[in-house]
C-alpha positions, 0 to 999 in steps of 0.5 A: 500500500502506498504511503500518502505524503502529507503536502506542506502549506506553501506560502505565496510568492504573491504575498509581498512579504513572502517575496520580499523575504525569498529574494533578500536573504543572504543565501538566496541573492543567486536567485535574485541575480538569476530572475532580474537576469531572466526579467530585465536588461541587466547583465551579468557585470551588473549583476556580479554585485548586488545592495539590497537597499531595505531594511530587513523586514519584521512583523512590525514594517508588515503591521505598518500600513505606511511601510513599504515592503518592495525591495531596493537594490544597486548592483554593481553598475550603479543602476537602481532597481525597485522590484514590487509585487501588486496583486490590486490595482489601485485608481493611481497604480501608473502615476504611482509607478512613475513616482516611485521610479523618478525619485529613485532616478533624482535621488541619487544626486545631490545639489551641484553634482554631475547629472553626468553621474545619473545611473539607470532607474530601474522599475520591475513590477509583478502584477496579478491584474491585468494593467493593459487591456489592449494586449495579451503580452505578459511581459511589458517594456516601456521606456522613453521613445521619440514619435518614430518609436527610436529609443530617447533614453532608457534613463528610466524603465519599466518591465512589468509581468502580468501573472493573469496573461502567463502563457499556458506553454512556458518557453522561457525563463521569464515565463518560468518565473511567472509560474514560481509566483503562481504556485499555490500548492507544494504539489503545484510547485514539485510538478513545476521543479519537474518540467524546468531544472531551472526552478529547483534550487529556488523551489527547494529554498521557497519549500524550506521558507514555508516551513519557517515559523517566523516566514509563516508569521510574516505572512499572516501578519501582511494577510492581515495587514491587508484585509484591515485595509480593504475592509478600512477602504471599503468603509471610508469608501462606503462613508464618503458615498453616503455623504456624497447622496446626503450632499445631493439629496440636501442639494435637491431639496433646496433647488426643489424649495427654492423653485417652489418658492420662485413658484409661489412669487410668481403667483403672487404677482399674478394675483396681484396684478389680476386684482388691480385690474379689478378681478374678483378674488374667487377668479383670482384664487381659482387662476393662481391656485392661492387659497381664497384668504390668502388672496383676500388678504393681499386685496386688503394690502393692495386697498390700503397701499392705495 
C-alpha cells in the first residue's frame, strides 16, 4: 500500500512579504541575480554585485500600513532597481509607478553634482491584474521613445509581468518565473521543479521558507495587514458615498424649495396684478391656485397701499 505524503502549506510568492523575504536573504541573492537576469536588461557585470537597499523586514514594517515592503537594490553598475509585487490595482497604480521610479532616478544626486553621474532607474513590477487591456503580452517594456518609436533614453524603465496573461506553454525563463509566483500548492510547485531544472534550487529554498515559523508569521501578519485595509477602504469608501447622496439629496431639496418658492412669487404677482385690474378674488384664487384668504388678504394690502 502506498504511503500518502502529507503536502506542506506553501506560502505565496504573491504575498509581498513572502517575496520580499525569498529574494533578500543572504543565501538566496543567486536567485535574485538569476530572475532580474531572466526579467530585465541587466547583465551579468551588473549583476556580479548586488545592495539590497531595505531594511530587513519584521512583523512590525508588515503591521505598518505606511511601510513599504518592495525591495531596493544597486548592483554593481550603479543602476537602481525597485522590484514590487501588486496583486490590486489601485485608481493611481501608473502615476504611482512613475513616482516611485523618478525619485529613485533624482535621488541619487545631490545639489551641484554631475547629472553626468545619473545611473539607470530601474522599475520591475509583478502584477496579478491585468494593467493593459489592449494586449495579451505578459511581459511589458516601456521606456522613453521619440514619435518614430527610436529609443530617447532608457534613463528610466519599466518591465512589468502580468501573472493573469502567463502563457499556458512556458518557453522561457521569464515565463518560468511567472509560474514560481503562481504556485499555490507544494504539489503545484514539485510538478513545476519537474518540467524546468531551472526552478529547483529556488523551489527547494521557497519549500524550506514555508516551513519557517517566523516566514509563516510574516505572512499572516501582511494577510492581515491587508484585509484591515480593504475592509478600512471599503468603509471610508462606503462613508464618503453616503455623504456624497446626503450632499445631493440636501442639494435637491433646496433647488426643489427654492423653485417652489420662485413658484409661489410668481403667483403672487399674478394675483396681484389680476386684482388691480379689478378681478374678483374667487377668479383670482381659482387662476393662481392661492387659497381664497390668502388672496383676500393681499386685496386688503393692495386697498390700503392705495
Amino acid at each position: 500500500m502506498t504511503q500518502m505524503t502529507e503536502q506542506k502549506t506553501l506560502l505565496s510568492l504573491k504575498n509581498d512579504a513572502v517575496f520580499n523575504l525569498f529574494f533578500t536573504r543572504e543565501d538566496n541573492i543567486e536567485q535574485l541575480r538569476l530572475f532580474l537576469k531572466a526579467t530585465t536588461h541587466l547583465t551579468d557585470a551588473d549583476l556580479i554585485e548586488i545592495n539590497i537597499l531595505n531594511p530587513k523586514l519584521t512583523k512590525e514594517h508588515v503591521l505598518d500600513k505606511d511601510f513599504v515592503v518592495d525591495i531596493r537594490l544597486k548592483d554593481a553598475s550603479g543602476n537602481y532597481t525597485h522590484i514590487e509585487m501588486q496583486i490590486r490595482k489601485h485608481d493611481a497604480f501608473v502615476e504611482r509607478m512613475i513616482a516611485y521610479n523618478s525619485r529613485q532616478y533624482a535621488s541619487q544626486l545631490s545639489r551641484g553634482e554631475n547629472y553626468m553621474e545619473l545611473k539607470r532607474s530601474i522599475s520591475l513590477i509583478i502584477t496579478d491584474f491585468s494593467m493593459f487591456d489592449d494586449t495579451d503580452e505578459y511581459f511589458e517594456y516601456i521606456t522613453y521613445r521619440r514619435e518614430n518609436r527610436k529609443i530617447f533614453t532608457n534613463a528610466q524603465e519599466y518591465f512589468i509581468l502580468d501573472l493573469t496573461k502567463l502563457p499556458d506553454k512556458i518557453i522561457d525563463d521569464r515565463e518560468i518565473w511567472g509560474a514560481l509566483f503562481k504556485a499555490e500548492t507544494e504539489e503545484e510547485l514539485r510538478s513545476l521543479m519537474d518540467k524546468f531544472d531551472e526552478l529547483n534550487e529556488a523551489g527547494e529554498k521557497l519549500l524550506d521558507l514555508s516551513e519557517e515559523k517566523y516566514a509563516q508569521e510574516i505572512a499572516r501578519a501582511r494577510e492581515d495587514s491587508q484585509w484591515a485595509a480593504k475592509h478600512s477602504r471599503y468603509h471610508l469608501e462606503k462613508r464618503v458615498r453616503e455623504e456624497e447622496r446626503t450632499k445631493a439629496e440636501a442639494e435637491k431639496l433646496e433647488i426643489t424649495k427654492k423653485a417652489q418658492e420662485e413658484a409661489e412669487a410668481g403667483k403672487l404677482e399674478i394675483a396681484r396684478k389680476a386684482l388691480k385690474e379689478g378681478i374678483s378674488v374667487e377668479v383670482v384664487s381659482q387662476i393662481t391656485g392661492i387659497d381664497l384668504a390668502v388672496i383676500s388678504k393681499l386685496k386688503l394690502e393692495l386697498e390700503d397701499g392705495n
